[in-house]
C-alpha positions in Angstrom: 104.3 58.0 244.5 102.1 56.4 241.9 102.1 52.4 241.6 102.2 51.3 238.2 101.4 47.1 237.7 100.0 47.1 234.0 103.8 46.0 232.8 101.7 43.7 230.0 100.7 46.7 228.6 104.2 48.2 228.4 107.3 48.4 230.5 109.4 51.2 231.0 112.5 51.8 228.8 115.5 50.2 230.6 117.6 53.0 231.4 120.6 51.7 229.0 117.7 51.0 226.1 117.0 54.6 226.1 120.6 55.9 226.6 121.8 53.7 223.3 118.2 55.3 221.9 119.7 58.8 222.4 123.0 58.3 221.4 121.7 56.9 218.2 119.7 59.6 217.5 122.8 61.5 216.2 123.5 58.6 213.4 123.6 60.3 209.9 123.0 58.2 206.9 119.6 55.8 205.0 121.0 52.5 205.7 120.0 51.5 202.0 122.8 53.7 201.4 126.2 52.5 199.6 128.5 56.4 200.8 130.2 55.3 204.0 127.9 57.1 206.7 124.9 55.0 205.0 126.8 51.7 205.7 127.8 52.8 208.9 124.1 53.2 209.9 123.6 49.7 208.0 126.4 47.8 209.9 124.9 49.8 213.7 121.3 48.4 212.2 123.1 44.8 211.7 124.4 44.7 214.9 120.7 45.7 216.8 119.4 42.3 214.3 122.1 40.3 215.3 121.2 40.8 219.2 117.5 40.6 218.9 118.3 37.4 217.1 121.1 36.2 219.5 117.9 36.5 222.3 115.6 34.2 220.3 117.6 31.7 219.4 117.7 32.5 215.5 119.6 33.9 212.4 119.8 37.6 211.8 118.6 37.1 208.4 115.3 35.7 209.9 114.6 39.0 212.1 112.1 41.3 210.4 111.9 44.6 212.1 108.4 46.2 211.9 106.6 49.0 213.3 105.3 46.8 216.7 103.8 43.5 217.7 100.7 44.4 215.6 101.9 44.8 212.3 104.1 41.7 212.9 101.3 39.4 213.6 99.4 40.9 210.3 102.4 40.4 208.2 102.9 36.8 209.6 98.9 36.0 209.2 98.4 37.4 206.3 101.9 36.6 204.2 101.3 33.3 205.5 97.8 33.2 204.2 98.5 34.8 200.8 101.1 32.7 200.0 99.4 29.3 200.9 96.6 30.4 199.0 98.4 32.4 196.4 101.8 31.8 195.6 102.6 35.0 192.9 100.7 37.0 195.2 98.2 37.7 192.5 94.5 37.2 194.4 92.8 38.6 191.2 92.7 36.0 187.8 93.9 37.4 184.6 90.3 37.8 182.9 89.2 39.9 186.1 87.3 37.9 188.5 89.3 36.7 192.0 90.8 33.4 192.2 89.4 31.5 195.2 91.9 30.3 198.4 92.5 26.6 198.5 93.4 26.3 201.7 91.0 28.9 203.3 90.6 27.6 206.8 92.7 29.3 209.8 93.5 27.9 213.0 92.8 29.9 215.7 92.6 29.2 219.7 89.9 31.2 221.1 92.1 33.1 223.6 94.0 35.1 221.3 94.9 38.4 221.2 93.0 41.0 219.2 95.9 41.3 217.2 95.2 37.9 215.6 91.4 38.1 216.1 91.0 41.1 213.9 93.3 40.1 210.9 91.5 36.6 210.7 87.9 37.9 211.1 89.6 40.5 208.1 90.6 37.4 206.2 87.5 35.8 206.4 85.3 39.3 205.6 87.6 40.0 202.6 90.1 37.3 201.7 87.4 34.1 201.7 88.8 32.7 205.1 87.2 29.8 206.9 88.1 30.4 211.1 88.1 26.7 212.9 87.7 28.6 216.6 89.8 26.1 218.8 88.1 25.9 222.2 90.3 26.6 225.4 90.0 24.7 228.6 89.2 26.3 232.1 92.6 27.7 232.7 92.6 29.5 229.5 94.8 26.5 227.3 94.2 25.3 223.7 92.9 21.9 223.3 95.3 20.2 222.1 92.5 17.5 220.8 90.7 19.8 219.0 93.2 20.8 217.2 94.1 16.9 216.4 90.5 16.4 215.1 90.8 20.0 212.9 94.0 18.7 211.4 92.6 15.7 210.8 88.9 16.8 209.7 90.5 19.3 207.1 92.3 19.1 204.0 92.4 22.7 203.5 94.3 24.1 206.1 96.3 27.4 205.3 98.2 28.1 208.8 97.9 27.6 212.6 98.5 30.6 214.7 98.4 30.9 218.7 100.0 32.7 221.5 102.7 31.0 223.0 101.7 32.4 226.8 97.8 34.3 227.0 98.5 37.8 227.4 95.1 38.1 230.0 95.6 35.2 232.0 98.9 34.5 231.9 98.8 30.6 231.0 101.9 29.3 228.7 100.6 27.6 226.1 101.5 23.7 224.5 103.2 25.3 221.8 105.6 22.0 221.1 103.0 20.2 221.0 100.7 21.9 218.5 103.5 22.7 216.5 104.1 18.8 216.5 100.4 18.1 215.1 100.2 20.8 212.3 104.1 19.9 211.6 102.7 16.1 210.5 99.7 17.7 208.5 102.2 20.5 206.6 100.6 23.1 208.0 103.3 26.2 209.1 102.5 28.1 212.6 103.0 31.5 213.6 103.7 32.4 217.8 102.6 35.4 218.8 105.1 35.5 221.3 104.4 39.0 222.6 103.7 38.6 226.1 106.3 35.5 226.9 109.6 37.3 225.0 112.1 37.8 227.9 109.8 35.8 230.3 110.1 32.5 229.0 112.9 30.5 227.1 112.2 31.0 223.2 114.6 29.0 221.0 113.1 29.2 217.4 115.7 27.3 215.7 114.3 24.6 218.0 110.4 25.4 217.9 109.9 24.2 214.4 108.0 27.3 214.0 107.2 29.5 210.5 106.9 32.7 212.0 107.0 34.4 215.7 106.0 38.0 216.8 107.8 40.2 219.4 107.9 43.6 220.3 110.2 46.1 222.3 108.0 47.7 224.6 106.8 44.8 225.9 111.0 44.1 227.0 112.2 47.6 228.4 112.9 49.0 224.5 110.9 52.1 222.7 107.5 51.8 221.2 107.0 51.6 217.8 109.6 48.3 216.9 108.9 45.3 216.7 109.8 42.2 215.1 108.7 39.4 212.8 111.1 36.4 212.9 110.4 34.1 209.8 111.9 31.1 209.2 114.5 31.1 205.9 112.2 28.8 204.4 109.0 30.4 205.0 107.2 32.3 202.0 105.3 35.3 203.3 103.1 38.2 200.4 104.6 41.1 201.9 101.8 43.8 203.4 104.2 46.8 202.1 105.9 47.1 199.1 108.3 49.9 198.0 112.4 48.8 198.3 112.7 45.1 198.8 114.1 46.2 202.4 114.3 42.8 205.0 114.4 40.0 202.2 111.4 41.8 200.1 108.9 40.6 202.9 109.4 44.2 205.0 110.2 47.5 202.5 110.7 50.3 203.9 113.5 52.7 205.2 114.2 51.0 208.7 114.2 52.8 212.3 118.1 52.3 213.0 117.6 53.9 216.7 115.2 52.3 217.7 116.5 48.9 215.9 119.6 49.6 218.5 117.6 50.3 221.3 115.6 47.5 221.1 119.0 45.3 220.8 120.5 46.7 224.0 116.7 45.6 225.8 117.0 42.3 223.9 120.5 42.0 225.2 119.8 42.8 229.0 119.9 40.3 231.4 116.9 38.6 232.2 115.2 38.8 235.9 112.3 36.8 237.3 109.5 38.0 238.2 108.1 35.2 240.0 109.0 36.2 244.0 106.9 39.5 243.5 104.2 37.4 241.3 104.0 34.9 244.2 104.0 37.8 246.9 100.9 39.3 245.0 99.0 36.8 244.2 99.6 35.5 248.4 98.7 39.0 249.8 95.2 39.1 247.1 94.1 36.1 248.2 94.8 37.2 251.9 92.9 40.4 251.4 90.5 39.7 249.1 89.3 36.1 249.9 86.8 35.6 247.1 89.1 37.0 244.8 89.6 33.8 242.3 93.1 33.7 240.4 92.4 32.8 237.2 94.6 30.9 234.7 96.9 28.0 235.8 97.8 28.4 239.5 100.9 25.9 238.8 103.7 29.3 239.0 105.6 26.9 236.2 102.9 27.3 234.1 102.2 30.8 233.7 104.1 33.9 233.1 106.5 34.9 236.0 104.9 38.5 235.9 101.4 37.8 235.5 98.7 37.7 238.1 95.1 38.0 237.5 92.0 37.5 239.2 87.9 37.9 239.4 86.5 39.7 242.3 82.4 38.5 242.7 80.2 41.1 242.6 82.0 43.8 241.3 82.8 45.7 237.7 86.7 45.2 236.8 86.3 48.9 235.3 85.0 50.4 238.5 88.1 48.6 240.3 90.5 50.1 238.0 89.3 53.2 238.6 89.0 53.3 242.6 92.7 52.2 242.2 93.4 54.4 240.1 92.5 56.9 242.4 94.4 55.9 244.7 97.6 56.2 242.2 98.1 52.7 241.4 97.7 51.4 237.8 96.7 48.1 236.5 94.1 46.9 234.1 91.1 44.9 233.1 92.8 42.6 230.5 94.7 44.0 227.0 95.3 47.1 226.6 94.5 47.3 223.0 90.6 47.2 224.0 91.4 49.6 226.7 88.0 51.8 227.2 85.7 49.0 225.5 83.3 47.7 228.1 82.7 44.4 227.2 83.5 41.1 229.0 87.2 39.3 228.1 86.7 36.8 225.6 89.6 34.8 226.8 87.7 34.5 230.1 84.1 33.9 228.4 86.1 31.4 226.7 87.6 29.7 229.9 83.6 29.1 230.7 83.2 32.3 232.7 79.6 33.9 233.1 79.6 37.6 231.8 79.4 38.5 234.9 81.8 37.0 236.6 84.5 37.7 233.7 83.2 41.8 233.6 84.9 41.4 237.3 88.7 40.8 236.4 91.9 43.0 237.1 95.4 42.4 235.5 97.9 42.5 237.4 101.4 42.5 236.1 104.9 43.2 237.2 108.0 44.8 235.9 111.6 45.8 236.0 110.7 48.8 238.0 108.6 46.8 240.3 109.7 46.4 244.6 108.0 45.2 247.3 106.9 48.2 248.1 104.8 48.9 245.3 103.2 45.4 246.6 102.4 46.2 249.1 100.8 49.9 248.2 98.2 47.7 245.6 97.4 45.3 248.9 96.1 48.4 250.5 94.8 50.0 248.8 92.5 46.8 246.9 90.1 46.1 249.9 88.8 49.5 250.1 88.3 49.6 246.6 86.7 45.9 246.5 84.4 46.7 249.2 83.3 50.1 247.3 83.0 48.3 243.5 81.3 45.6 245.6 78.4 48.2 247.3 78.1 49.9 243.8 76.9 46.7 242.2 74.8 45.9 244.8 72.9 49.4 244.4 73.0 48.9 240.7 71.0 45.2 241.0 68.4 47.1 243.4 67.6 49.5 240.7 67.2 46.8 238.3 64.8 44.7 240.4 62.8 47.5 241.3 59.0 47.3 240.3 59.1 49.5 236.9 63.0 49.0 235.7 62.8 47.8 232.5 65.3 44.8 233.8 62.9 44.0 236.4 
């Protein structure tokens, strides 16, 4: 049977996510609707809101159901960045030319997900952003004094935005704290909570936060849902417009089965992960002893499903695929730059060589997870190690031969 430890990329639907999924499917009625099958789909779609909300520790009013984690990040960026910048959400003056941001500069950690990395850089191409790039330390963690002496350095702040556990590594992030420091300078934050929801206690009427991403496939719910939760009082220029659906920050006729699926996943009792984590991570370093776990090795301080590590010599893609081969799955770090082959920024970041961070594997647990599919990956890795390890060799001979042009 085929192994599958990539649950960071996406979990399997819980069985009762895609059963309420199914039964949905048969709802009849727009939820915009006012005729009584419309407000019976609204009231089912009210219900999904008030569970995904009930599971973060906010107001139904505040969820903002989008298309995925993606577009929720974007929207949270972006809105946030708009309307620091440009409260009527007019970026072009009346006689024609564009009115420059204020507050241009964007706080961003160096870890982050692509998701984030690409709508800044986008802001800064198109939208006159300045990016402060917040170093990380060696376990993949924002400096939390570099973002003091950004604060403090900058008048013209527009937002702060970080993960709240790195999606790579694994390492939970000082959120409290750095919402603490941009909360005394009045600068909002947006948590791209992706990779902890479900894992790790989120309370956002407690987090003093503006804006936090999630998304369902990440929790055992369908692809292609997602949420944004914004705070009541946050002011966000909406990416789509068309409706006034979600408080005018989201139009849009909304996906009311896979809103209720998504509810039953956000609903389901939560597991740890850490016993299988902690049997993985024991039985790598047993087989593998120069494999080198990277992010913090404290299990409290990184995510109960995450382990991941550098193996010395060899190519993280050439691993994947001699596991592959032998029918288990994980990966080489986020999914969304699956088939790119570059070395992690989060690890180049962390103060990684290229070559040492071209050599990592992902490996993450999951619902459907036993101790048998452990042990499988434990087999199988040495084999493939000691193969990844022989083809890099070869490939340094042939460089350093008299001739190569890397000689």
């Amino acid at each position: 049977m085929p192994v599958y430890l990539d649950h960071a990329a996406t979990t399997p639907m819980l069985p009762e996510a895609v059963a309420a999924y199914i039964a949905a499917l048969d709802i009849v009625g727009n939820p915009s609707s006012i005729h009584s099958q419309g407000q019976n789909a609204k009231r089912m779609l009210e219900e999904a809101r008030e569970r995904v909300a009930e599971s973060l520790g906010c107001e139904p009013i505040e969820v903002v159901f989008t298309s995925g984690g993606t577009e929720a990040v974007n929207l949270a960026v972006k809105g946030l960045f708009w309307a620091r910048n440009f409260p009527t959400g007019d970026r072009v003056a009346s006689a024609g030319g564009r009115i420059e941001p204020s507050r241009r500069r964007i706080l961003v950690p160096r870890g982050e997900h692509h998701a984030t990395i690409d709508t800044v850089e986008w802001l800064e191409r198109y939208e006159g952003a300045i990016i402060d790039w917040l170093p990380i330390d060696s376990l993949g963690r924002v400096r939390l004094d570099a973002l003091a002496a950004s604060l403090e350095e900058h008048d013209d702040v527009a937002l702060l935005t970080l993960l709240w556990a790195n999606n790579e590594v694994g390492t939970v992030q000082p959120v409290a704290e750095a919402v603490a420091l941009a909360s005394r300078y009045g600068v909002p934050v947006h948590c791209d909570a992706i990779s902890a929801y479900r894992h790790l206690p989120i309370d956002f009427a407690a987090s003093g936060l503006a804006a936090l991403s999630v998304s369902a496939h990440k929790i055992g719910g369908p692809l292609g849902i997602g949420a944004l939760i914004l705070d009541r009082s946050a002011v966000v220029v909406p990416l789509i417009h068309g409706g006034g659906q979600q408080r005018d920050v989201r139009s849009g006729t909304q996906d009311v089965p896979a809103a209720i699926s998504f509810g039953v996943a956000a609903q389901h009792p939560v597991s740890s992960f850490a016993a299988l984590r902690d049997r993985l991570i024991a039985g790598v370093r047993e087989s593998v002893p120069s494999a080198v776990l990277r992010g913090e090795p404290e299990a409290s301080g990184r995510l109960d499903n995450n382990a991941h590590f550098t193996f010395p010599g060899c190519e993280g893609d050439s691993l994947l695929f001699l596991l592959d081969a032998a029918k288990v799955s994980v990966s080489t770090g986020s999914a969304c730059r699956a088939g790119i082959p570059e070395a992690s920024h989060v690890l180049l970041g962390m103060g990684l060589s290229e070559a040492d961070a071209r050599g990592a594997l992902r490996i993450t647990v999951g619902h459907t997870t036993t101790e048998t599919d452990i042990d499988a990956f434990l087999r199988a890795l040495p084999e493939a190690v000691a193969r990844a390890s022989r083809a890099g060799l070869n490939d340094r001979d042939v460089a350093a031969r008299p001739g190569s042009v890397d000689a």
